[in-house]
Every structure is written in structure tokens, then in C-alpha cells.
SEMILO-264527 format. One line per 2 residues: number of its first residue (from 1); their letters; for each residue x, z, y of N, C-alpha, C. Coordinates in nm, 4 decimals, decimal comma. Each point is the difference from the previous one (the first is absolute). Layout:
<recs>
NUM = a = X Z Y X Z Y X Z Y  ...
</recs>
This chain:
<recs>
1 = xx = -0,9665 -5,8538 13,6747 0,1374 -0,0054 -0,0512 0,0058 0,0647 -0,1378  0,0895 -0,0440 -0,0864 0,0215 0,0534 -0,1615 0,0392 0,0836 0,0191
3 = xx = 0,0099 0,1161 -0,0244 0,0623 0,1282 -0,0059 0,0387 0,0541 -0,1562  0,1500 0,0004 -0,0268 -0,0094 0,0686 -0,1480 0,0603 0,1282 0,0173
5 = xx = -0,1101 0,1535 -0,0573 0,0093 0,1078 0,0087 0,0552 0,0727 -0,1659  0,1255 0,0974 0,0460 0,1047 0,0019 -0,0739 0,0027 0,1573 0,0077
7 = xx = -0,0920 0,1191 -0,1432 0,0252 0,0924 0,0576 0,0233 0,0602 -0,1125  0,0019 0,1413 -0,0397 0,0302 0,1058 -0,1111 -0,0642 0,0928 0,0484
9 = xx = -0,1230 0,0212 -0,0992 -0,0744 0,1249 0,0193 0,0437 0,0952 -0,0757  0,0176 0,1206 0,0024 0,0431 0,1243 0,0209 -0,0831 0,1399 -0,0609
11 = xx = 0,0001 0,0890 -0,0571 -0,1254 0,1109 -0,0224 0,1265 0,1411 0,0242  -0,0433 0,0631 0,0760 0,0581 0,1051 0,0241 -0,0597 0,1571 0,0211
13 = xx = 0,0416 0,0956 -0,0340 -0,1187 0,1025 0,0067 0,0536 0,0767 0,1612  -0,0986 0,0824 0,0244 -0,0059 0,0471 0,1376 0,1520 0,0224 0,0404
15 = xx = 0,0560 0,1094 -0,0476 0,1364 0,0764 0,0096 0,1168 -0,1173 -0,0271  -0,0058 -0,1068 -0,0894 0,0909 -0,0552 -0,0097 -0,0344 -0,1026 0,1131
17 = xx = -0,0852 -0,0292 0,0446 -0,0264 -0,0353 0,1253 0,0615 0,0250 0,1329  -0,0153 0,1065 0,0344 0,0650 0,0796 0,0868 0,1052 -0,0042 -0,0184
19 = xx = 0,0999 0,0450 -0,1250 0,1145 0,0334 0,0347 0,0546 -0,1262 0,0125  -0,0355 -0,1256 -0,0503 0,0312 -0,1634 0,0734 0,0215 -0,0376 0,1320
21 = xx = -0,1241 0,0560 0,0580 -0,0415 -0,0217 0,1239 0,1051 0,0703 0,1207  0,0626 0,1323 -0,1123 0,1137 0,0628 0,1035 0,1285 -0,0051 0,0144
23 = xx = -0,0092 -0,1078 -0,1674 0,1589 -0,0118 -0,0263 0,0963 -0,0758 0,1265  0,1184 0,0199 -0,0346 0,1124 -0,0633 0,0765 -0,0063 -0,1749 -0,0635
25 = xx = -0,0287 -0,0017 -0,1321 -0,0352 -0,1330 -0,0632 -0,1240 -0,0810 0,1494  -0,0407 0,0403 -0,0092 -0,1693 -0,0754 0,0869 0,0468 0,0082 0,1501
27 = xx = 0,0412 0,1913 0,0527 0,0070 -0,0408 0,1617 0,1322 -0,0471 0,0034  0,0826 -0,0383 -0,0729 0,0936 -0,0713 0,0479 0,0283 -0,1511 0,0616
29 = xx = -0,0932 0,0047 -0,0565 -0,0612 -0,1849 0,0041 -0,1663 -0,0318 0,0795  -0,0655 0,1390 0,0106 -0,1323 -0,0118 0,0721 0,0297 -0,1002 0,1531
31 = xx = -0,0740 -0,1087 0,0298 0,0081 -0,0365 0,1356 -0,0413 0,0891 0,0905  0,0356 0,0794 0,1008 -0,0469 0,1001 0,0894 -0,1268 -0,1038 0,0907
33 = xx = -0,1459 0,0989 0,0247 -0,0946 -0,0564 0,0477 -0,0810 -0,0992 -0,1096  0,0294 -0,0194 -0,1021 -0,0302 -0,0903 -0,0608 -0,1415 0,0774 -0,0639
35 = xx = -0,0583 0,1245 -0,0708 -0,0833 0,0352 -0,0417 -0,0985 0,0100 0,0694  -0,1411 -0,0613 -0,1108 -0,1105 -0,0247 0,0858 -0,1130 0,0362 -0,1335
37 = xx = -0,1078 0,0862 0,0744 -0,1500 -0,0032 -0,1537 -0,0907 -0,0322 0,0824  -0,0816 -0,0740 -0,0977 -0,1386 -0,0483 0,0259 -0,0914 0,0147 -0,1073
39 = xx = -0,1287 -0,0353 0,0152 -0,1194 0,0198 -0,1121 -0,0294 -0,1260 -0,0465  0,0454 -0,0570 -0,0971 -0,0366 -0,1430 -0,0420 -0,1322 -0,0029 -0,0907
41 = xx = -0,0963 -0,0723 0,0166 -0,1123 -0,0046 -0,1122 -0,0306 -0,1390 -0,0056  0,0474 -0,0607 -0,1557 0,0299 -0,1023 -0,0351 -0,1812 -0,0478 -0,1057
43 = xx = -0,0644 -0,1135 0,0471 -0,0315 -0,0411 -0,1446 0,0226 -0,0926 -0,0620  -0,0734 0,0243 -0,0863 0,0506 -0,1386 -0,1266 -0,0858 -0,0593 -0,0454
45 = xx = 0,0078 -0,1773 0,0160 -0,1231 -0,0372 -0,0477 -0,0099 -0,1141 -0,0696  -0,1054 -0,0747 -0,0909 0,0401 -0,0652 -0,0946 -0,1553 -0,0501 0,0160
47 = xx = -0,0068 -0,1345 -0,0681 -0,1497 -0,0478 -0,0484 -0,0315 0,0563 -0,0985  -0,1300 0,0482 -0,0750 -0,0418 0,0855 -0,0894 0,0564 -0,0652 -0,0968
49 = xx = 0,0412 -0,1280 -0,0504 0,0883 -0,0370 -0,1552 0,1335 0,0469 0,0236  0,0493 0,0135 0,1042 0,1648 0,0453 0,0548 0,0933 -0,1171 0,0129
51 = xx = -0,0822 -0,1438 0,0401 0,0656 -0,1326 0,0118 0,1559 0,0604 0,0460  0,0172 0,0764 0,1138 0,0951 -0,0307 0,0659 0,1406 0,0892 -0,1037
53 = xx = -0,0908 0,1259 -0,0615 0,1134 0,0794 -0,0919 0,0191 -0,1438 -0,1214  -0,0639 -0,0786 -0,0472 0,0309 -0,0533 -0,0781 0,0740 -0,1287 0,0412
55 = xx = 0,0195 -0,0791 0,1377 0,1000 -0,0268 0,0069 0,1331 0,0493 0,0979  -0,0068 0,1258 -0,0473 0,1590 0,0795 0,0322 -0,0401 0,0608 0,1342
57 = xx = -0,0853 -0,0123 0,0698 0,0012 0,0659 0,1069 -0,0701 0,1446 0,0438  0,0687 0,0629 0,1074 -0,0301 0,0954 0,0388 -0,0494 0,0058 0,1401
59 = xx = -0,1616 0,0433 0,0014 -0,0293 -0,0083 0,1812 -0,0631 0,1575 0,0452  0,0541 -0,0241 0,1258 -0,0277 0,1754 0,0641 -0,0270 -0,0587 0,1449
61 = xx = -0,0696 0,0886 0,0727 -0,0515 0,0297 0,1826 0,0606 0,1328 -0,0369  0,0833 0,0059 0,1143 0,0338 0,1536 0,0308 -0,0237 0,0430 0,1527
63 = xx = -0,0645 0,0826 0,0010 -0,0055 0,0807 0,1207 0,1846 0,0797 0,0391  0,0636 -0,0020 0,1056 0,1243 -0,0191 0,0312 0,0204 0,1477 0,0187
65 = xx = -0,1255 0,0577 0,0685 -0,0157 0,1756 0,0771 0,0475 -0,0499 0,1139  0,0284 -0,0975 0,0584 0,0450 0,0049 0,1062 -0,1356 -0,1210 0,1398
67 = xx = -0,0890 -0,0224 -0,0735 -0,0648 -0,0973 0,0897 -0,0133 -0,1362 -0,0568  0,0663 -0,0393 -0,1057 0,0606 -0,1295 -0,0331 -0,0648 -0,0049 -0,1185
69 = xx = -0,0248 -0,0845 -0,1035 -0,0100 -0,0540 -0,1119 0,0503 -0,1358 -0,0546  0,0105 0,0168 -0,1223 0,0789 -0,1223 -0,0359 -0,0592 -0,0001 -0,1422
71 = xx = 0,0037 -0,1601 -0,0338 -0,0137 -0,0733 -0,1483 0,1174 -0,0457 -0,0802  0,0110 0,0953 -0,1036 0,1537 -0,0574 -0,1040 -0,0085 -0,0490 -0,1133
73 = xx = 0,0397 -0,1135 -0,0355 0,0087 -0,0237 -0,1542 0,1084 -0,0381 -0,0372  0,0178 0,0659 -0,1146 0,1321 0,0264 -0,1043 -0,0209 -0,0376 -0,1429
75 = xx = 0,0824 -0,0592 -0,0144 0,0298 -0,1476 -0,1217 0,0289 0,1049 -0,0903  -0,0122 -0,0532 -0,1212 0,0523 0,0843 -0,1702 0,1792 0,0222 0,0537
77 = xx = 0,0427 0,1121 -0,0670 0,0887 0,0674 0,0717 0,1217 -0,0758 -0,1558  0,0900 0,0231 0,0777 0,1336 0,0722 -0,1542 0,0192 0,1224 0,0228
79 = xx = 0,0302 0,0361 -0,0947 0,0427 0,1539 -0,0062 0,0495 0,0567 -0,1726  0,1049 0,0693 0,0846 0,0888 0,0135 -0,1128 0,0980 0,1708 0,0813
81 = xx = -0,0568 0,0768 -0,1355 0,0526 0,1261 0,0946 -0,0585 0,1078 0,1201  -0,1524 -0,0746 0,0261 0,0111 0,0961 0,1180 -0,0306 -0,0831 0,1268
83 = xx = 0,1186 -0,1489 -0,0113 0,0141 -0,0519 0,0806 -0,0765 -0,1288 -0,0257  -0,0824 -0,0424 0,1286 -0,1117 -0,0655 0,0201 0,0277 -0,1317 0,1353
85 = xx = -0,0223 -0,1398 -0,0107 0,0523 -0,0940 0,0531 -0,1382 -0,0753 -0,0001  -0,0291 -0,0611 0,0980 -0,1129 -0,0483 0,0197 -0,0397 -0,0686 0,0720
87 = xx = -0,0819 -0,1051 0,0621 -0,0191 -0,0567 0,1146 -0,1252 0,1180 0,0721  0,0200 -0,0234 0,1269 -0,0957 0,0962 0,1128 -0,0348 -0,1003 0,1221
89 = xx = -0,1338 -0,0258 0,0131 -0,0586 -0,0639 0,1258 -0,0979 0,0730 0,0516  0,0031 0,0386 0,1472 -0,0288 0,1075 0,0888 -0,0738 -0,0991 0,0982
91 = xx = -0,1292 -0,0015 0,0117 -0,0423 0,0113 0,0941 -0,1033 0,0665 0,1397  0,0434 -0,0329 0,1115 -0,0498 0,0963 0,0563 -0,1885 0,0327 0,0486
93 = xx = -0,0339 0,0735 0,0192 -0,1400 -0,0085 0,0091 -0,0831 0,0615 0,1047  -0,0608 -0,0001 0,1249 -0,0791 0,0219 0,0684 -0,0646 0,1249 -0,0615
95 = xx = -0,0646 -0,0397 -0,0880 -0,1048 0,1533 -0,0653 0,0087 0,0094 -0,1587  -0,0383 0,0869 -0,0339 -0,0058 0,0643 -0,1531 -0,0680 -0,0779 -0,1072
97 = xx = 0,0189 -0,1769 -0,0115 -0,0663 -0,0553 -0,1029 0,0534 -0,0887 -0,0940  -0,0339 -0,0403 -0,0937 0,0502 -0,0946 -0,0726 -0,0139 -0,1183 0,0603
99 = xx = 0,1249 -0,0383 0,0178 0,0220 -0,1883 0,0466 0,0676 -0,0331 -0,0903  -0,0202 -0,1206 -0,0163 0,0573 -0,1137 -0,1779 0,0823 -0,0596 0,0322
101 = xx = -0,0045 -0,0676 0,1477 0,0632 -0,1012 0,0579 0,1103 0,0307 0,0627  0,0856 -0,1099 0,0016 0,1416 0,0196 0,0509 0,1348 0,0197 -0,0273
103 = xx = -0,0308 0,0228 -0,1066 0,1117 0,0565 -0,1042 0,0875 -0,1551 -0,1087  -0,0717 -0,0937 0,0327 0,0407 -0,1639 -0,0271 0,0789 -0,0204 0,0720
105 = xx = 0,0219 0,0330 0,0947 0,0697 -0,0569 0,1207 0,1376 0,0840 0,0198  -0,0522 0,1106 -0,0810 0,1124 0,1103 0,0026 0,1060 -0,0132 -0,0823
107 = xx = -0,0299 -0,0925 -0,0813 0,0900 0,0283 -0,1460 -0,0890 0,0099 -0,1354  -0,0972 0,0217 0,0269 -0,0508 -0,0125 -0,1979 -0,0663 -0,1100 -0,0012
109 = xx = 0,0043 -0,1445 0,0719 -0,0287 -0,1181 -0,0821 -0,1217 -0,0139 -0,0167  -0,0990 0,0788 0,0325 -0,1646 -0,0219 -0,0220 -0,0840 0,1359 0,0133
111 = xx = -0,1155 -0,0336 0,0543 -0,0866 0,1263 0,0376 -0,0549 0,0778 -0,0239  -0,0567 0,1248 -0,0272 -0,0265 0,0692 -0,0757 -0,1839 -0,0341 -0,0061
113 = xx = -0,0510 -0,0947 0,0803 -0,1401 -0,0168 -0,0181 -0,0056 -0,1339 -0,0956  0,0809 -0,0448 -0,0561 0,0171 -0,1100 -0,1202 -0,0138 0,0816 -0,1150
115 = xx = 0,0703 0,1320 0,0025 -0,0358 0,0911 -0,1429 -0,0767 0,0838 0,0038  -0,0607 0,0271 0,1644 -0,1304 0,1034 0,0096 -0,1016 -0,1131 0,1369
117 = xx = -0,0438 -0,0587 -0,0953 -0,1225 -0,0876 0,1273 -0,0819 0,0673 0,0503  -0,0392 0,0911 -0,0763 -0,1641 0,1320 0,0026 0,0935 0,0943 0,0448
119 = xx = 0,1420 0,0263 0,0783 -0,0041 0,1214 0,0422 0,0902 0,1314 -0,1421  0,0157 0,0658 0,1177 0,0219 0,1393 -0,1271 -0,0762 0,1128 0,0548
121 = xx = 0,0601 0,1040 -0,1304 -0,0326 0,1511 0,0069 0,0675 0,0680 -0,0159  -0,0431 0,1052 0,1100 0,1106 0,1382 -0,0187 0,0286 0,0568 -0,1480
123 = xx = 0,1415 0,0001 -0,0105 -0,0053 0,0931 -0,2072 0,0380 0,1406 0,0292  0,0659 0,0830 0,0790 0,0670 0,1134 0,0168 0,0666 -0,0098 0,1475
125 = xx = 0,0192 0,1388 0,0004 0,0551 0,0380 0,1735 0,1687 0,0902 -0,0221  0,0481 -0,0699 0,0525 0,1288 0,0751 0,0348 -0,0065 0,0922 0,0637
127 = xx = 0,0322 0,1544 0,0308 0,0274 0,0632 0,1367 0,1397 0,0932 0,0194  0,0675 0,0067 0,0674 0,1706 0,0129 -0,0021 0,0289 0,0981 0,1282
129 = xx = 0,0595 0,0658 0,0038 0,1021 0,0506 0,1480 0,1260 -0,0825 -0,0268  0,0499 -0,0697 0,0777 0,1260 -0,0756 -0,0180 0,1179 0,0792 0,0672
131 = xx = 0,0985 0,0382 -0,0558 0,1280 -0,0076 0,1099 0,0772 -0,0491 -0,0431  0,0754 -0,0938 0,1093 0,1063 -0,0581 -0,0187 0,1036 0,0262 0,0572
133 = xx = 0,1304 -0,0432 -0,0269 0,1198 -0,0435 0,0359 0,1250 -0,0647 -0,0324  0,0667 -0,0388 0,1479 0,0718 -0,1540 -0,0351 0,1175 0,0880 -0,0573
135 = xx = 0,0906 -0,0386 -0,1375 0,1205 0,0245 0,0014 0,1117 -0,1279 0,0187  0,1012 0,0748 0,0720 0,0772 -0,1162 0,0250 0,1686 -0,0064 -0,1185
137 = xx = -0,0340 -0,0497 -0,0671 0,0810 -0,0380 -0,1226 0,1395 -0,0898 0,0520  0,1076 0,0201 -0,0934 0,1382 -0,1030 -0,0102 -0,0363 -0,0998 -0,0695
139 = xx = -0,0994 -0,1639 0,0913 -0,0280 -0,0787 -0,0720 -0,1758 -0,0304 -0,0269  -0,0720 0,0928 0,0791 -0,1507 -0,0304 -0,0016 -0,0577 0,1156 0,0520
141 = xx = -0,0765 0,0037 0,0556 -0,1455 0,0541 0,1055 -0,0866 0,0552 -0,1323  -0,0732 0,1379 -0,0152 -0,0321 0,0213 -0,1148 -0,1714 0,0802 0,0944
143 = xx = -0,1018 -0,0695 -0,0672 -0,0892 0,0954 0,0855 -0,0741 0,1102 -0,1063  -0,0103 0,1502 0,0029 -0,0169 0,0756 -0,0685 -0,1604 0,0162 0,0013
145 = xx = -0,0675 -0,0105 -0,0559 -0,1544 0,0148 0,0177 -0,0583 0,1732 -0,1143  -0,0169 0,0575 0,0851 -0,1170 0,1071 -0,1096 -0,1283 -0,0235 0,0563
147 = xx = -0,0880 -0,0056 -0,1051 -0,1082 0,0558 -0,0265 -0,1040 0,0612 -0,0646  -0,0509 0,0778 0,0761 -0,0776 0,1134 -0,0715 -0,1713 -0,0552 0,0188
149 = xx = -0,0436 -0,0136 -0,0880 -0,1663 -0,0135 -0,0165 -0,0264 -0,0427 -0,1109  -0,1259 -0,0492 -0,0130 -0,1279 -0,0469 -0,1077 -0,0545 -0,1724 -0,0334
151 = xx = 0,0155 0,0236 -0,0982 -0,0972 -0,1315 -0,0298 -0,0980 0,0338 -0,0106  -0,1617 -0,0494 0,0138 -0,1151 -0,0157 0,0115 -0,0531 -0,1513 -0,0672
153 = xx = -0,0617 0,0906 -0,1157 -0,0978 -0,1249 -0,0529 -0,1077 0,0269 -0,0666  -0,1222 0,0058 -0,0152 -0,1426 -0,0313 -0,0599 0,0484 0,2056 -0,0285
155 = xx = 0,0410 0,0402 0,0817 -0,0767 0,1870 0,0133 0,1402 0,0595 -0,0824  0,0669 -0,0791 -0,0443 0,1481 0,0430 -0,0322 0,1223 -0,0128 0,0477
157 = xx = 0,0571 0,0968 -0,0219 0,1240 -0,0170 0,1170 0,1389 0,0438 -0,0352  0,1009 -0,0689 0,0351 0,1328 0,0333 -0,0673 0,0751 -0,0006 0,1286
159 = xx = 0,0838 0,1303 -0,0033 0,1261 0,0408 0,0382 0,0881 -0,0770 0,0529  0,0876 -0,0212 0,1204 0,1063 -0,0745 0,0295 0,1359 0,0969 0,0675
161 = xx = 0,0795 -0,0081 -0,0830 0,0848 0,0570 0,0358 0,1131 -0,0271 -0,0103  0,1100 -0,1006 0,1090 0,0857 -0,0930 -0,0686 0,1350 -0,0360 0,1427
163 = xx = 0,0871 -0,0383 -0,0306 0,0911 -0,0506 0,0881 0,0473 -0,1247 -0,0338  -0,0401 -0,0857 0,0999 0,0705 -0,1315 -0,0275 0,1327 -0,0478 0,0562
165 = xx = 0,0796 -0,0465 -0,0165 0,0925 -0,0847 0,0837 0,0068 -0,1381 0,0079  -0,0598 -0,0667 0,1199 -0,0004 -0,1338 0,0041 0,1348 -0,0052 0,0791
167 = xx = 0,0661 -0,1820 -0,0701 0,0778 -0,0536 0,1049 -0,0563 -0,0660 0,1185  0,0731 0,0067 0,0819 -0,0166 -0,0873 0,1307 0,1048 -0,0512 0,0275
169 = xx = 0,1119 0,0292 0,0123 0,0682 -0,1570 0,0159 0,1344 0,0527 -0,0658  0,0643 -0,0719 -0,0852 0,1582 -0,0081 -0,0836 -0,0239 -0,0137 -0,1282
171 = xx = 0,0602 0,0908 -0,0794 0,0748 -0,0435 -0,1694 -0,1557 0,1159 -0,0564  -0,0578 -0,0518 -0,0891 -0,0615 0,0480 -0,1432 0,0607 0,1220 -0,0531
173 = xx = 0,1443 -0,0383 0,0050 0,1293 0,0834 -0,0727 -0,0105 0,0837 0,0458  -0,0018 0,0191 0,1376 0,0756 0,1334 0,0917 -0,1320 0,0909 -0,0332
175 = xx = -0,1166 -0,0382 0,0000 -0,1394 0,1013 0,0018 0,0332 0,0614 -0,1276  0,0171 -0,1185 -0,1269 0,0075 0,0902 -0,1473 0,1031 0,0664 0,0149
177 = xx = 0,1068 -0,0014 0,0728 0,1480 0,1565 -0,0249 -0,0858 0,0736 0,0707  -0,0426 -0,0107 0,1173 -0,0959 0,1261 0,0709 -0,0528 0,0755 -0,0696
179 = xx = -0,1159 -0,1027 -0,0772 -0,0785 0,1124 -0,0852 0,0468 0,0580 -0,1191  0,1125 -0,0769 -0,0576 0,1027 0,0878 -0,0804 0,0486 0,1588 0,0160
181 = xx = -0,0027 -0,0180 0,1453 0,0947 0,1178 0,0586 -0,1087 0,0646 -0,0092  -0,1427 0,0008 0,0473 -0,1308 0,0782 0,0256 -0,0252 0,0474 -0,1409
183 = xx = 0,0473 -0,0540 -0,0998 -0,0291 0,1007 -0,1304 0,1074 0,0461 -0,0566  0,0883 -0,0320 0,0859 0,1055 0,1528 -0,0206 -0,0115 0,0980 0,0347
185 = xx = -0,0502 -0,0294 0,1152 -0,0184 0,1518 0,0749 -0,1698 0,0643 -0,0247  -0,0888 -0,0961 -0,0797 -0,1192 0,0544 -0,0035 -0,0783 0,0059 -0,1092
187 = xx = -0,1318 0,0022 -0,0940 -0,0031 -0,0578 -0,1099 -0,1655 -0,1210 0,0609  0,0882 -0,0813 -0,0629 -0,1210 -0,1342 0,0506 -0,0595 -0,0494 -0,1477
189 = xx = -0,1367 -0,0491 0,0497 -0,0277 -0,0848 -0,0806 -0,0223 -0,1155 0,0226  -0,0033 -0,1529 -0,0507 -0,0716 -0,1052 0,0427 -0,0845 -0,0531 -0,0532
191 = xx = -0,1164 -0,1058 0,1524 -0,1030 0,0085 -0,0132 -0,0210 -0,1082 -0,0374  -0,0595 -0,0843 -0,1614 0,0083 -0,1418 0,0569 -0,1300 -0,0264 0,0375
193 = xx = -0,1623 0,0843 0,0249 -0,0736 -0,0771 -0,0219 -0,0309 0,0305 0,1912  -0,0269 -0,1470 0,0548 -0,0810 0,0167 0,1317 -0,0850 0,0867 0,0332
195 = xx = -0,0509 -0,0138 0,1243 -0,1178 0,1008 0,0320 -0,1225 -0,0962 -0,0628  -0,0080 -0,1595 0,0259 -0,0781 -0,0666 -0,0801 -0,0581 0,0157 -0,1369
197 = xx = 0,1293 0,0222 -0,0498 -0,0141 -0,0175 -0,1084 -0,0722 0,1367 -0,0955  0,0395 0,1275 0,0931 -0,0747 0,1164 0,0120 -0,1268 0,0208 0,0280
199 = xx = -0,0653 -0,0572 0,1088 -0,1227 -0,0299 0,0256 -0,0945 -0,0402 -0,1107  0,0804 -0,1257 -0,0574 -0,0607 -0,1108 -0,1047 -0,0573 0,1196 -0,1031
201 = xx = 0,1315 0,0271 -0,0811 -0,0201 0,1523 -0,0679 -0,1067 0,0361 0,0207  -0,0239 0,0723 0,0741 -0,1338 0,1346 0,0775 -0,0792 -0,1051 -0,0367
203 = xx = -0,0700 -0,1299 0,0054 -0,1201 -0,0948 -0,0304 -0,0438 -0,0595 -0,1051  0,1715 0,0669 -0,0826 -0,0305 -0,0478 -0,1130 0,0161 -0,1167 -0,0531
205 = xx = 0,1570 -0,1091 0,1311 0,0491 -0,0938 -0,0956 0,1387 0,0186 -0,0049  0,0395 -0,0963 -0,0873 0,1265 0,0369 -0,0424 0,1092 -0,1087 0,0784
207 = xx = 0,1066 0,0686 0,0543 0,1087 -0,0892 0,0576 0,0937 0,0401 0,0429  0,1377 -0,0957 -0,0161 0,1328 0,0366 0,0032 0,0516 -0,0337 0,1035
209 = x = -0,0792 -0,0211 0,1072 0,0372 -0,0401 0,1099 0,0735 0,1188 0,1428
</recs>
């Protein structure tokens, strides 16, 4: 199935963190039961020319922390602000490997072994503590994501330290007054570049993805 993923990444420092996390702004609207962390370790992988970064795509296996794994690829994004719009196809996976296939059927129109016949290679490793939670908004479902970890690539490694807010179901609108309100009460910065596109960085290519 097509999935288009609709989010605003976030940079916040520890304390302004917290005092978010305690405001009357956040638990007023927190879904009760709704918070959940896990250990996600994502990679990323590409044919050694980067066929697939060069036509717009983004592919990852993520280990779930929970037993599960899954294969995602994510189309060249818009973004404007912070805020990031994109197609997302998820599929699910038995064990921890790169599969090409399937993702035609899903929504992107053709396979990823037409632009990688020989296969790929690992470029960099994601690794994250995730927590989430659902907020329930006047007008849309807002899911709050932090995470804290590292990128990993060729013995270098960069920092992750970030809050996202994806939509899940209603208005675009209602998330941007949200996060309006979140830098009233806090000092934010925004993030436009992916974790991809971070990775890429650390290897030493360049992208705005």
C-alpha cells in the first residue's frame, strides 16, 4: 500500500525537553497508555554507484527491538520548514535482510532489482531509543517520536538527538499550530536534513534529502 508520511522534525535540548514533556500543553492532549520505547537499528543501503539515491530513493531493514523486521523505502521528500511529506512503503520481513522485491506492487511502480540487479550494500547504521506518543488533537491524531542515538558509518559517528511529530490521521494545519505552541513554550530548532541524509554526510556524499 502507498503510504504518504507527513512529519516535522524538531531539535530540542535536554531541559527544554523535559519541561515539554511536563507541560499542561503535551499532558493535556497525551493519549493515556499510549507511550511506548523500543531499540530500533535501522540500515541503509544502496548499490556502490547509489542507483537508488540517484533515482530519489531511500532504502532501510530495520530491526523493530521487538522480534520483527521490516524493509522501507522513501521517495525524494518536499520539505519546506522542517516539514517533510513523502511517500513510505513498509514492508514486512521474517529476518534481518535486504529484500528488493515487493514494493511494485505496493505503490512505487517498479522494483528495486531493475535499479540494483547485482544487489546492494550496507552504507551506514542507524541506532535510536525511540519513545513515543499518541497526541490526541482538535482535528488530527499527532504521534510524538524522540530519539536518542547514533549514526554509524566507515568508524564515524554522529549524534541523534531529535523530536519528531508525525501525522496520523486529520489536518497538516492542526500539527503546525501544535508545534507553534511547542515554541512558545520552548526554544526549538528545525531539522530539515533526514537521518539519510545524515548518514550520506558521515560517507561523504552530499544530499538534501
Amino acid at each position: 500500500m502507498k503510504n504518504v508520511e507527513i512529519e516535522l522534525k524538531l531539535l530540542l535540548d535536554e531541559q527544554d525537553l523535559k519541561k515539554l514533556l511536563a507541560s499542561e500543553l503535551l499532558q493535556g492532549v497525551l493519549r493515556e497508555g499510549s507511550k511506548k520505547k523500543r531499540n530500533l537499528v535501522s540500515c541503509y543501503y544502496d548499490t556502490a554507484d547509489l542507483m537508488l539515491k540517484k533515482h530519489g530513493i531511500a532504502y532501510r531493514v530495520r530491526d523493530k527491538g521487538d522480534g520483527s523486521f521490516e524493509a522501507t523505502v522513501k521517495t525524494d521528500r518536499k520539505s519546506s520548514g522542517g516539514l517533510s511529506e513523502r511517500v513510505e512503503i513498509n514492508i514486512p520481513l521474517a529476518e534481518n535482510t535486504a529484500v528488493l522485491e515487493g514494493f511494485g506492487e505496493r505503490g512505487l511502480g517498479f522494483e528495486l532489482t531493475e535499479l540494483a540487479p547485482n544487489g546492494v550494500e550496507k552504507l551506514f547504521t542507524v541506532a535510536v531509543e525511540r519513545t513515543t506518543y499518541l497526541l490526541d488533537l482538535e482535528g488530527a491524531v499527532v504521534e510524538v517520536a524522540i530519539d536518542n542515538g547514533k549514526i554509524y558509518a566507515n568508524g564515524k559517528e554522529d549524534a541523534i538527538d531529535e523530536v519528531e511529530l508525525e501525522l496520523v490521521e486529520g489536518k497538516v494545519e492542526v500539527m503546525l499550530r501544535f508545534a507553534e505552541q511547542i515554541a512558545k513554550l520552548v526554544s526549538v530548532h528545525k531539522e530539515e536534513r533526514s537521518k539519510f541524509a545524515r548518514g550520506l554526510a558521515l560517507i561523504g556524499v552530499k544530499s538534501d534529502y
